[in-house]
BANUVO-233834 format. One record per residue (C-alpha): residue number from 1; residue in one letter; x, y, z. Coordinates in steps of 0.5 Angstrom, whole numbers. Layout:
% BANUVO-233834
k,r,px,py,pz
NUM,A,X,Y,Z;
...
% end
This chain:
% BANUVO-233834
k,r,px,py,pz
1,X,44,342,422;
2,X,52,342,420;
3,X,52,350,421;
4,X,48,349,428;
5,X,54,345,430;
6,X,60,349,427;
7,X,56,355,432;
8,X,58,350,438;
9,X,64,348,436;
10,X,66,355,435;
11,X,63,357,442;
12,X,66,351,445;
13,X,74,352,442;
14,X,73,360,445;
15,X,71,359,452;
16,X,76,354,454;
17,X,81,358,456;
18,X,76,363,461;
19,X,75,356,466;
20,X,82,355,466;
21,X,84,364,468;
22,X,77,363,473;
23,X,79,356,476;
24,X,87,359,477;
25,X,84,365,481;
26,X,80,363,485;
27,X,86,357,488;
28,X,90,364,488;
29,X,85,367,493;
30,X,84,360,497;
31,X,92,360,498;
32,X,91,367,500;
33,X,86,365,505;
34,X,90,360,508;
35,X,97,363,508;
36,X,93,368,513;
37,X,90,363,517;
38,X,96,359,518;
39,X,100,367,521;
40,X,95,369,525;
41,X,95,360,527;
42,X,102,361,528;
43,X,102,368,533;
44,X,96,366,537;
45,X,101,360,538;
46,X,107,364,541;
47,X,103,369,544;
48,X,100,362,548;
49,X,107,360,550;
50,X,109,367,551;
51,X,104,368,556;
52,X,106,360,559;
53,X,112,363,560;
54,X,110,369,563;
55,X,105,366,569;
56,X,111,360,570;
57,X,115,366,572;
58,X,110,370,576;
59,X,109,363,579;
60,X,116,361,581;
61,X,118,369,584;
62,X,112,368,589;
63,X,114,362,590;
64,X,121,366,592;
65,X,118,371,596;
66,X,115,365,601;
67,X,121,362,601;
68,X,124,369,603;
69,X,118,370,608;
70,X,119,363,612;
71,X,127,364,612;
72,X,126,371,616;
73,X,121,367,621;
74,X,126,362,622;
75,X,131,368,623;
76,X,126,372,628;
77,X,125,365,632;
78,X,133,364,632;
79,X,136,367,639;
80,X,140,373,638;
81,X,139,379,633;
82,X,141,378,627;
83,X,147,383,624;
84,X,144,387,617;
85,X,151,391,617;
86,X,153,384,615;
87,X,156,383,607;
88,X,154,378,602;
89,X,147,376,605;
90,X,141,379,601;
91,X,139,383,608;
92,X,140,390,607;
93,X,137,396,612;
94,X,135,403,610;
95,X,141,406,611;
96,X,145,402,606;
97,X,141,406,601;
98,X,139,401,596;
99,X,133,403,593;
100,X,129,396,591;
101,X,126,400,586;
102,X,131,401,581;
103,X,135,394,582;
104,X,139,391,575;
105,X,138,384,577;
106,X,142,382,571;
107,X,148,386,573;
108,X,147,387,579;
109,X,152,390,585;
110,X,148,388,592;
111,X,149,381,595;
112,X,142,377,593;
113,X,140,369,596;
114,X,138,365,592;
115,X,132,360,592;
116,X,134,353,591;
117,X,129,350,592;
118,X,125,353,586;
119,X,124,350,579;
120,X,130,349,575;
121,X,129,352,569;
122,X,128,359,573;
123,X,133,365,577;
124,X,131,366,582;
125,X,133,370,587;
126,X,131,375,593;
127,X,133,381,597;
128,X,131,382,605;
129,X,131,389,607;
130,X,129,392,614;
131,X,125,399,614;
132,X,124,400,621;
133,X,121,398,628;
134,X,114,402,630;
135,X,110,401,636;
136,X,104,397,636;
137,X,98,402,637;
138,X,95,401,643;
139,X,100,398,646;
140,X,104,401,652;
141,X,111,402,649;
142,X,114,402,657;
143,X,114,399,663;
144,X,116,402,670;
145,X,122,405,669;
146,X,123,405,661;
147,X,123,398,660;
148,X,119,395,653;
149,X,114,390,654;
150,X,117,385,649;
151,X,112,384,643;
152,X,110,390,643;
153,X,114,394,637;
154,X,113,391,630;
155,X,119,389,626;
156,X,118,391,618;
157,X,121,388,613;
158,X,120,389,605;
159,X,122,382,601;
160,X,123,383,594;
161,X,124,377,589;
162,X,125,376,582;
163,X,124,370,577;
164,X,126,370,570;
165,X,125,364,566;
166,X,131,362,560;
167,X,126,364,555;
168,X,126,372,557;
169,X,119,372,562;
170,X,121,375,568;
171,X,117,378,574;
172,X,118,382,581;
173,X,114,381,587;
174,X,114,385,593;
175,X,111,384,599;
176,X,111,387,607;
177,X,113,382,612;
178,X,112,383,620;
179,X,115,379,625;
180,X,115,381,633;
181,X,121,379,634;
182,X,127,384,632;
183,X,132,379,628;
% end
């Protein structure tokens, strides 16, 4: 019986370093598993907030461009016409060659109008321009001896807005607006 517990002994002393090396390792990989989760925890939570930025700003620049819209119906139904040639508004027409496509609104050379009526954490601003009057189709342009018949030419105008947010999220929505009254 002696030399059975001297095997046991000898066995035991030998495998107490092995649990140890086998424990360690799998705490390393458990580590592992748990660093990457947290990163990829991390970024879904600044792609979240990213896109809350981003939907903040689309949200407020069409907020914008409403406000923009409502102002030219209050012009149009103002008496008088309304004087594009005018400096320091946000009115252009086609002739003062600004191309709404390649605006630097951050370093911006053309007047704009500020909406502030928006939300605060935002820069928001628009731009009005006039592309032109069309006949309505259908409609006789001439009375008698070449009068027009009031409301029968359209009045077009492209409004563009802008929204940026202090985090850098910023989007430009356009949209075409007819009035039948010339501003």
């Amino acid at each position: 019986m002696l030399i059975k517990n001297r095997t046991f002994s000898n066995s035991y002393c030998r495998q107490q370093g092995a649990v140890l090396a086998v424990s360690l390792i799998i705490l390393l990989l458990l580590t592992i598993i748990g660093l990457a989760s947290t990163s990829t925890s991390i970024m879904d939570t600044l792609m979240a907030g990213n896109a809350q930025y981003q939907t903040q700003a689309l949200a407020s620049a069409e907020r914008t461009l409403k406000f923009a819209e409502d102002r030219i119906e209050t012009i149009a139904l103002e008496d008088g016409i309304f004087d594009f040639a005018a400096t320091g508004d946000a009115f252009y027409s086609l002739s003062d060659g600004l191309d709404v496509h390649q605006l630097d609104w951050k370093n911006r050379s053309f007047s704009v109008e500020r909406n502030l009526d928006g939300d605060p954490a935002t820069d928001d601003m628009y731009i009005v321009e006039f592309v032109g009057s069309k006949p309505v189709p259908g409609e006789s342009t001439k009375v008698k001896q070449g009068g027009s018949v009031k409301g029968s030419n359209v009045y077009t105008h492209r409004v563009t807005a802008r929204s940026a947010t202090q985090k850098g999220a910023e989007r430009v929505v356009q949209s075409i607006y007819v009035t039948f009254t010339e501003l």
